[in-house]
LOLO-295207 format. One record per residue: z, x, y of N, C-alpha, C in turn; residue in one letter. Coordinates in pm, whole numbers, plus 50000, padded with zeros to 5 digits. Each point is the difference from the previous one (the first is absolute). Layout:
N
ZXYZXYZXYA
...
***
This chain:
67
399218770513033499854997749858498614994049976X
499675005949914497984995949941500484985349927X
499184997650016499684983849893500134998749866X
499505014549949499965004849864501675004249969X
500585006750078501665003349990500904986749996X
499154987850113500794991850049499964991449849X
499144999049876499614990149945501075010249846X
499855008850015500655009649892501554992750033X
500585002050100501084993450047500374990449937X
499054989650019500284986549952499484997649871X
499535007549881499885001449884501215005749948X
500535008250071501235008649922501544983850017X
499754994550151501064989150019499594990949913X
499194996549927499584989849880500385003449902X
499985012949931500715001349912501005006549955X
500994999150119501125001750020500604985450004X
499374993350048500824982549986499504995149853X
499374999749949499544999849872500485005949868X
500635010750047500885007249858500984991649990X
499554997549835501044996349947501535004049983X
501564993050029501055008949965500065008549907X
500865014050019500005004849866501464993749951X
500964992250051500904995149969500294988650018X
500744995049881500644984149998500684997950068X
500725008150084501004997850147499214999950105X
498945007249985499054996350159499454992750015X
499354993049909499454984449961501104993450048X
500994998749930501314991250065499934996850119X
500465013950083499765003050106499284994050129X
499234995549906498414997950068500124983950026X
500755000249909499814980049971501074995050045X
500935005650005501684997250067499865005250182X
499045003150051499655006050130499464982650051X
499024994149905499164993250075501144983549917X
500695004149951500764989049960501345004850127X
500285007250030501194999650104499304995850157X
498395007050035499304993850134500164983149969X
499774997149891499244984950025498705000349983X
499145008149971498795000949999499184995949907X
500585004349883499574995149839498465006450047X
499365011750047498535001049948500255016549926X
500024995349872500005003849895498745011050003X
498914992950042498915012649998499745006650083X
500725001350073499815004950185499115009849951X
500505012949934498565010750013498754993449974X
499814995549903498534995050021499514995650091X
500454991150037500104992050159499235011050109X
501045011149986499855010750116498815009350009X
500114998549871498615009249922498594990950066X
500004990649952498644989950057500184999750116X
500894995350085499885003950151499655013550073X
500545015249929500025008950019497785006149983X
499754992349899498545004649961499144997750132X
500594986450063498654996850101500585003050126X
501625010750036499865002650124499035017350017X
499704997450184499305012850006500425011050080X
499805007350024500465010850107499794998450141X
498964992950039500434993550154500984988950031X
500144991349853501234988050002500865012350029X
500935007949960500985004649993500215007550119X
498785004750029500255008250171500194988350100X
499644990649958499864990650113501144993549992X
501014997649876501184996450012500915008450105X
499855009949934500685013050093500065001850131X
498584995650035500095000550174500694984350036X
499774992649937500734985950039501305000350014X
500575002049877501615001249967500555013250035X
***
């Protein structure tokens, strides 16, 4: 995978965590998930999103050969 494919990747996974629900049950959903973990982080996508911007394509290969 090119750098240029690898980064398309992770533009398309950004805003895919970023869409908004199209429903008032998936919102629910969403909030009754992190209210049943214990987690209460309410913004996790964003969260994931800013973490997601500054990983790179050798972080991820290099996870891979680790784990």
């Amino acid at each position: 995978m090119s750098n240029e494919e690898f980064e398309r990747h992770k533009e398309a996974l950004k805003a895919q965590k970023l869409e908004k629900p199209k429903r008032l049950s998936s919102q629910y959903s969403h909030y009754m998930n992190e209210i049943a973990l214990q987690q209460y982080h309410f913004d996790r996508s964003e969260k994931e999103v800013e973490i997601l911007t500054t990983i790179t394509k050798d972080q991820v290969l290099e996870y891979y050969k680790v784990g």
